[in-house]
Residue frames relative to the residue before (quaternion, step in Angstrom):
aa qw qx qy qz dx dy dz
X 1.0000 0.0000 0.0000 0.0000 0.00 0.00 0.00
X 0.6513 0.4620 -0.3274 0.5052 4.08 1.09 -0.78
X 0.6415 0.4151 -0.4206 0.4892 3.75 1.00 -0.13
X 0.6070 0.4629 -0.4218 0.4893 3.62 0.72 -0.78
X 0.7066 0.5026 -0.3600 0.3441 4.08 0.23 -0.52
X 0.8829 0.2290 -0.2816 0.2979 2.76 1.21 -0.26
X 0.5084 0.5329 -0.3445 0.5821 3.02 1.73 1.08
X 0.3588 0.6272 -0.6150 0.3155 3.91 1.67 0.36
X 0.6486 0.4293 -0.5785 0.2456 3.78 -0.63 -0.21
X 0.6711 0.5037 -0.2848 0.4635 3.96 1.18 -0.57
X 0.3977 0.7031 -0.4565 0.3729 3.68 1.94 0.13
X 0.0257 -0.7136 0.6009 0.3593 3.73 -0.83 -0.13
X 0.7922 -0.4638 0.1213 0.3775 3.15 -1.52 0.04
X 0.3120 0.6818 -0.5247 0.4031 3.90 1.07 0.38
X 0.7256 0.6013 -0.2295 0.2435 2.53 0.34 -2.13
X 0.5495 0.7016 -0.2545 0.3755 3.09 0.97 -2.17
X 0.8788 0.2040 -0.1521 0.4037 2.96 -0.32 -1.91
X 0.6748 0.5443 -0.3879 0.3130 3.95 0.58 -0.30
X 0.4554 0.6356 -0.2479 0.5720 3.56 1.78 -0.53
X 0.7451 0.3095 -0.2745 0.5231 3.76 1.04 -0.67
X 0.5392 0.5559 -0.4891 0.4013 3.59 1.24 -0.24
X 0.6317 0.6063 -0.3715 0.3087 3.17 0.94 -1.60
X 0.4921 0.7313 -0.2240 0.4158 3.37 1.02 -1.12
X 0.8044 0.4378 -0.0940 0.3904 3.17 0.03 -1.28
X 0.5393 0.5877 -0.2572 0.5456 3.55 1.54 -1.35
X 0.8639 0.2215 -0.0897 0.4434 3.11 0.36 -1.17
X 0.3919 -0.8396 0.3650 0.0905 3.17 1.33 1.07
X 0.0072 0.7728 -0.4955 0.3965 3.08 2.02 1.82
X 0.3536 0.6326 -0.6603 0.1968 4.11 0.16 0.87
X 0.1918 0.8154 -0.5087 0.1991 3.38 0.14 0.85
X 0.6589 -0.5116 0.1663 0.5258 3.81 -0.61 0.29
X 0.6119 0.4585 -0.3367 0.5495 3.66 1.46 -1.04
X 0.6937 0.3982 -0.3850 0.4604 3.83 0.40 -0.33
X 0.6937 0.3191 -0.4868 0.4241 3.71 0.62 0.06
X 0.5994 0.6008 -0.3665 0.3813 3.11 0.98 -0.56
X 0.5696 0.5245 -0.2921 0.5613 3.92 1.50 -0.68
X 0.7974 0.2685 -0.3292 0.4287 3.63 0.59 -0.64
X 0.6503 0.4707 -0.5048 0.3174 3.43 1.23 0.31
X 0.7477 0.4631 -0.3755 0.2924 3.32 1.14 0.29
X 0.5223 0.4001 -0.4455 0.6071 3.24 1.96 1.03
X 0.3716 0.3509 -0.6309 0.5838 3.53 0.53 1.22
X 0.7488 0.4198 -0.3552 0.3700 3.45 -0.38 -0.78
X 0.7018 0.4240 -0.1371 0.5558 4.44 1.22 -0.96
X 0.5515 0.6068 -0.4871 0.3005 3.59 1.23 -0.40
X 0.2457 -0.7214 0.6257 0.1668 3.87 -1.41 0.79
X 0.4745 -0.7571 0.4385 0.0965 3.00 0.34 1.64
X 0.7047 0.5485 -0.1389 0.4280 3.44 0.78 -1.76
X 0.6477 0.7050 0.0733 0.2795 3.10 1.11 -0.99
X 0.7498 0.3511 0.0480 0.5587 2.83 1.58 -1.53
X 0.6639 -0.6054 0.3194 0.3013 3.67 -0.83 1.13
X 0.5059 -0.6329 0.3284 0.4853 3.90 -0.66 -0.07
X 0.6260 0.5329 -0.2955 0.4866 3.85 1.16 -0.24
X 0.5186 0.5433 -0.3891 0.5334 3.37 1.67 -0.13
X 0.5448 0.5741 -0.3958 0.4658 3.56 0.81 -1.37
X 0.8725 0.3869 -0.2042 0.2178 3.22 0.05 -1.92
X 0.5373 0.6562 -0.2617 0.4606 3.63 1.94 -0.43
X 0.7761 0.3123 -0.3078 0.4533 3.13 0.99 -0.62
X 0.4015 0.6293 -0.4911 0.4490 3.64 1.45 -0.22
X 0.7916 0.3421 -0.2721 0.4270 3.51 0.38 -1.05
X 0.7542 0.2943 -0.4398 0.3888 3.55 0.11 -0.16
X 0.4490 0.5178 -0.5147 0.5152 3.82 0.95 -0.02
X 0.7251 0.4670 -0.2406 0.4452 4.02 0.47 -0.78
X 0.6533 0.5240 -0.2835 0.4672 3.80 1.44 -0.49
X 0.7050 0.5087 -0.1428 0.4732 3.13 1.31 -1.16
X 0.3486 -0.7298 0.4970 0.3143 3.88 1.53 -0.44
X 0.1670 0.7398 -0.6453 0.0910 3.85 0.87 0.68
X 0.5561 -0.5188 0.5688 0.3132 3.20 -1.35 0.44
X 0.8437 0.0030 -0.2495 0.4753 3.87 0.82 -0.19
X 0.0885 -0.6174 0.7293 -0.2813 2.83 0.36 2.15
X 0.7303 0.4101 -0.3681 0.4037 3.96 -0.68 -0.84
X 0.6384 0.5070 -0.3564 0.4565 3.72 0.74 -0.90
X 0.6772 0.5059 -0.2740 0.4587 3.20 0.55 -1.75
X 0.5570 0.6059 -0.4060 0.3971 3.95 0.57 -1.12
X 0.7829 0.5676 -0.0133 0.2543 3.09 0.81 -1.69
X 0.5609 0.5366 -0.1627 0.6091 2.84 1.78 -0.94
X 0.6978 0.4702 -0.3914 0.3727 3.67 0.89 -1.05
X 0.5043 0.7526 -0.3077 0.2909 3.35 1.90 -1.63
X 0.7314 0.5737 -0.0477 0.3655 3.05 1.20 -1.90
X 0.6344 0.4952 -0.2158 0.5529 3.86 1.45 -0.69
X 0.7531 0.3001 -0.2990 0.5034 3.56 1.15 -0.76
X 0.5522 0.6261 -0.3931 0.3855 3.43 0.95 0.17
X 0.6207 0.6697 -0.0983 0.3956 2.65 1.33 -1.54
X 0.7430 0.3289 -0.0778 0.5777 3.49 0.83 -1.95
X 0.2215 -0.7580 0.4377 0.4299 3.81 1.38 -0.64
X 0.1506 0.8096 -0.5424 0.1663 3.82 1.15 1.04
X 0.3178 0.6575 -0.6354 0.2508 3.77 0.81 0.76
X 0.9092 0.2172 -0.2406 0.2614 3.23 0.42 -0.72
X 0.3752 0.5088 -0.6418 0.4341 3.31 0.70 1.58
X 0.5394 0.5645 -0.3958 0.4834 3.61 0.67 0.62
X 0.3965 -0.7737 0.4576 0.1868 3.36 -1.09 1.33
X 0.7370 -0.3292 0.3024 0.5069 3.57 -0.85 -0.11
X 0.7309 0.5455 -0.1055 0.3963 3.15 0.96 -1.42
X 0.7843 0.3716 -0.1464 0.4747 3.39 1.23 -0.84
X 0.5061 0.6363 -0.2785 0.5113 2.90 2.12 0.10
X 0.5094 0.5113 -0.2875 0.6296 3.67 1.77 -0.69
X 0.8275 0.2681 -0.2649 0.4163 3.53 0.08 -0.85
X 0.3208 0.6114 -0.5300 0.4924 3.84 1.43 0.81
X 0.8212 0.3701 -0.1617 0.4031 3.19 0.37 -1.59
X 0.4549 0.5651 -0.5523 0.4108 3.85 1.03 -0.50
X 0.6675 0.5349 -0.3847 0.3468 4.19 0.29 -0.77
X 0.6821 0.4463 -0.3478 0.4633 3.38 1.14 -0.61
C-alpha cells in the first residue's frame, strides 16, 4: 500500500478502480489502505473512467466504510448526471452502481 501511494497519480483509471477492489476483497482497510484509498479518491478521473470502473470503485470505497465513501458516491452521482454517462452503462453495471449506495 506505501509503494502504491506513492505512485497513485501515474495509476490510470483500471488501475484506480481495481487497486480499490482488491482492497476491499481483502477487506485491507488498514492505516496504509485507508491512507491508499484516500489518495485515489482524492486522483480518481471520474470523467475518464469506464462504467465498471465507476461502479468498482463505488463499491469497494462503500464495502470498506471509507470515510470518503459519501464524497466519492457523490462525486460519481454528480459526473454521471452531469455528463448524462448513464447510458453507456449496462443493465448490469447499472445494478452494481447502485449496490454502493
Amino acid at each position: 500500500a506505501n509503494l502504491a501511494v506513492q505512485s497513485v497519480d501515474e495509476l490510470v483509471s483500471q488501475d484506480v478502480a481495481n487497486l480499490a477492489n482488491a482492497f476491499a476483497k481483502l477487506d485491507a482497510g488498514g492505516r496504509a489502505g485507508q491512507e491508499l484509498l484516500l489518495q485515489l479518491a482524492r486522483n480518481a478521473k471520474l470523467s475518464q473512467m469506464e462504467p465498471a470502473h465507476l461502479a468498482a470503485l463505488a463499491w469497494a470505497y462503500a464495502r470498506l466504510q471509507h470515510p470518503e465513501a459519501a464524497p466519492l458516491l457523490r462525486a460519481i452521482a454528480e459526473e454521471l448526471f452531469s455528463s448524462q454517462g448513464f447510458h453507456r452503462f449496462s443493465t448490469q453495471e447499472i445494478v452494481n452502481l447502485l449496490s454502493a449506495f
